[in-house]
N, C-alpha and C positions, 0 to 999 in steps of 0.2 A: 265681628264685622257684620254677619247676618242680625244681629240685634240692632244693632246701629243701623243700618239700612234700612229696616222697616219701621223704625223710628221716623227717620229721614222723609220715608215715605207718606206715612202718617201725617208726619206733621206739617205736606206739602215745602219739604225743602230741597228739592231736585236737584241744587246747581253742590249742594254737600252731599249730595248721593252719590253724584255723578262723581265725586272727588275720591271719598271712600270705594266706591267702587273700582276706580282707576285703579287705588291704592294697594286694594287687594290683587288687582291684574299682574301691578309691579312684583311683589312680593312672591306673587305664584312663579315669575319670569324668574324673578334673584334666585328663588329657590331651583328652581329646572337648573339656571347656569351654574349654579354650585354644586348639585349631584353630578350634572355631565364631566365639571372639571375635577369633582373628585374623583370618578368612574374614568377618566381618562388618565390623571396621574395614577390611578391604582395598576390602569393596563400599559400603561410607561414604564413604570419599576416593575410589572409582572414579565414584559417584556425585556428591558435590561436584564433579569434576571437569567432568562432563557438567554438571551444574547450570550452572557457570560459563561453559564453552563455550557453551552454548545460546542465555544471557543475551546473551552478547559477539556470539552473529549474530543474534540479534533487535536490537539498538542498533544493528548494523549496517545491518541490511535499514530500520532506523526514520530510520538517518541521510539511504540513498537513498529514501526519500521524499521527505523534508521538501526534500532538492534536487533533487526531480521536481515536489512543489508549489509553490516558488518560482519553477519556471520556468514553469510554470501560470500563478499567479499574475501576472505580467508581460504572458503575453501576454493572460489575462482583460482586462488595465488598457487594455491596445492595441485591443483587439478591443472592448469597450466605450466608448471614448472612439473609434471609428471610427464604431460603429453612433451616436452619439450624435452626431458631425458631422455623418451624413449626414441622420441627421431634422431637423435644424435646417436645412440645406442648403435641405432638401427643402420645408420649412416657409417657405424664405426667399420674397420677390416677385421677389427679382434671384438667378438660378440660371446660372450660365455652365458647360453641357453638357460644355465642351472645356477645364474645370478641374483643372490634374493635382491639386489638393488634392484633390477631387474624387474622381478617376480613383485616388487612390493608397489613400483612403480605400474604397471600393467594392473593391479587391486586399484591403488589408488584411481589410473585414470576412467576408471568407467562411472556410469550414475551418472543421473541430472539432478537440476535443482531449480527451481521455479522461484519466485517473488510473489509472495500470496498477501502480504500486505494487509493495513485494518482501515474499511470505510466505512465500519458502522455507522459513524457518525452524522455524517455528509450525506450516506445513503438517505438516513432517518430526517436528512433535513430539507431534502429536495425531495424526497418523500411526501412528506406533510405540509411545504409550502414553505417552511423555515427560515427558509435563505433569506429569505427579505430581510428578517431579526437583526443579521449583522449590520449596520449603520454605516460603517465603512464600506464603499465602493471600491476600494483600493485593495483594502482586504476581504472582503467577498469575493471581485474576478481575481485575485490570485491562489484563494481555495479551490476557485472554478479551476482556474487552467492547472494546479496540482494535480487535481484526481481525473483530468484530461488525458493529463501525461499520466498516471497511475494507471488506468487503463489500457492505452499505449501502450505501456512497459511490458504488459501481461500479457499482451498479443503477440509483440516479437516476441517473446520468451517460447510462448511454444512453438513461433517458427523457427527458432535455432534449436530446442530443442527436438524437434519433427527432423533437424538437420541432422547432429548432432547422435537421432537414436537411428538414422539409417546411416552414417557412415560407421557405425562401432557396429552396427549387425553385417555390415561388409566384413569388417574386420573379424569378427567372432568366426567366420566359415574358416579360418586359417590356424585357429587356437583351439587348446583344448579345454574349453570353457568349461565342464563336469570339472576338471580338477582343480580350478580356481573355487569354486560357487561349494563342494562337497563336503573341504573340508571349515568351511563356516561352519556347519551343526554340530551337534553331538554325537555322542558315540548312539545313539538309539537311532539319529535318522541321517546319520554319514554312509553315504553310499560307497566307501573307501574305494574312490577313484582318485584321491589324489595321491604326492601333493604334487599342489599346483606344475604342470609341465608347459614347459614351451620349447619341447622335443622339434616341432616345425618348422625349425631353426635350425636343425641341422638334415632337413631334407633334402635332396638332392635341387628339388627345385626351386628353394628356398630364393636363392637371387633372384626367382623370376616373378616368385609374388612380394618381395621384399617391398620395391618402387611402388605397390600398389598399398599396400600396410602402410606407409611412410604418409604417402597424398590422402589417406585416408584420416588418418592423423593429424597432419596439416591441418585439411577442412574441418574437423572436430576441432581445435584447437582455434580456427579462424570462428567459429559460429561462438566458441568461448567468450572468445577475445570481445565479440561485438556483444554480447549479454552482459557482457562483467561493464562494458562500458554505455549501455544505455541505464542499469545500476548504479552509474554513478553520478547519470542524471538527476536521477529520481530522486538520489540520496544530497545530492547538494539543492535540488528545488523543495527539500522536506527540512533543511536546515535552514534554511532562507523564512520559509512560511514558518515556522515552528519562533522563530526570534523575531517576525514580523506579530504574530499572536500574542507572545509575549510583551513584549513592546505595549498594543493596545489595551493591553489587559492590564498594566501600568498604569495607562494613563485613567482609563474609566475609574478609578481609583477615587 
């Protein structure tokens, strides 16, 4: 084109300069809009790609929930139907102190348990600006309001728990806690105070701290009751997003 031009020029033909030169203008323009729309599909599928990825460890991180709250779930069931023998127990006229139901029940009910959950994913993506990636509006604010409530969950948790370890340290002033906790170890570091006793039961003043053991239990039992069921929030809005993921992840197909 530079040869031609100065031809052009040369040989006073302005109005074919002027044409060739247009020509080349176009050509430089064609070429710009073909790099830009290749550099823009390239950052589409680089994009889709993340998109995808992203979805596959959030399903991920949603699947180790649901089987972190099933194992919850279980022991809610155990730890409730403990505290629940034991007030009936306790309720009873005929009480045998030296009952392993008893005794196995009173092991089972203590300890807490938390919902710690995986948000790596979400973290990493609201982190970095990510979130826009997903294309779905519908499924984006229902990731959002997921790990809303996911947060949520883990704040009440430690308020029932915070409930929960001060009515069992009520309770513990009335037992003989050494002879539950002693005879867990071995023979090297068992402080042979047990086994396990709940002699306190037959103290004379036993009816007068009983009603207090009992409401103590209750409320440990009610702080349960509402963790196992904010749990079951969590765990049907992680079923919900986890088949809603899927779903899209279908269709992008």
């Amino acid at each position: 084109f530079r040869k031609i031009r100065q031809n052009l020029l040369m040989e006073n033909k302005t109005g074919k300069y002027f044409k060739y030169a247009i020509g080349e203008i176009v050509l430089v323009v064609i070429g710009i809009l073909i790099a830009l729309q290749i550099n823009s599909w390239s950052n589409k599928n680089k994009n889709d790609n993340l998109e995808i990825e992203y979805l596959r460890g959030i399903k991920t991180n949603l699947i180790s929930d649901l089987i972190e709250l099933e194992g919850h779930f279980k022991a809610d069931t155990t730890k409730l139907n403990s505290y629940t023998f034991l007030i009936r127990a306790l309720n009873s006229d005929s009480i045998a102190p030296n009952s392993q139901n008893l005794i196995t029940n009173f092991y089972t009910s203590v300890g807490y348990s938390w919902f710690e959950g995986q948000n790596v994913v979400f973290e990493d993506m609201t982190s970095s600006g990510r979130l826009n990636l997903i294309q779905s509006d519908t499924l984006k604010y229902s990731i959002q309001k997921y790990y809303r409530l996911f947060n949520e969950v883990i704040k009440q948790e430690d308020l029932y728990n915070s409930e929960i370890k001060k009515y069992s340290d009520r309770n513990s002033q009335y037992i003989d806690v050494s002879s539950f906790i002693e005879p867990m170890f071995n023979a090297q570091w068992n402080g042979n105070t047990g086994p396990p006793s709940l002699a306190f039961m037959e103290k004379p003043n036993f009816n007068q701290v009983k009603p207090k053991i009992i409401n103590n239990l209750s409320l440990i039992k009610n702080n349960r009751r509402n963790s196992h069921n904010v749990r079951i929030q969590i765990y049907q809005k992680a079923i919900s997003l986890k088949e809603m993921i899927e779903m899209y992840l279908i269709e992008k197909k």
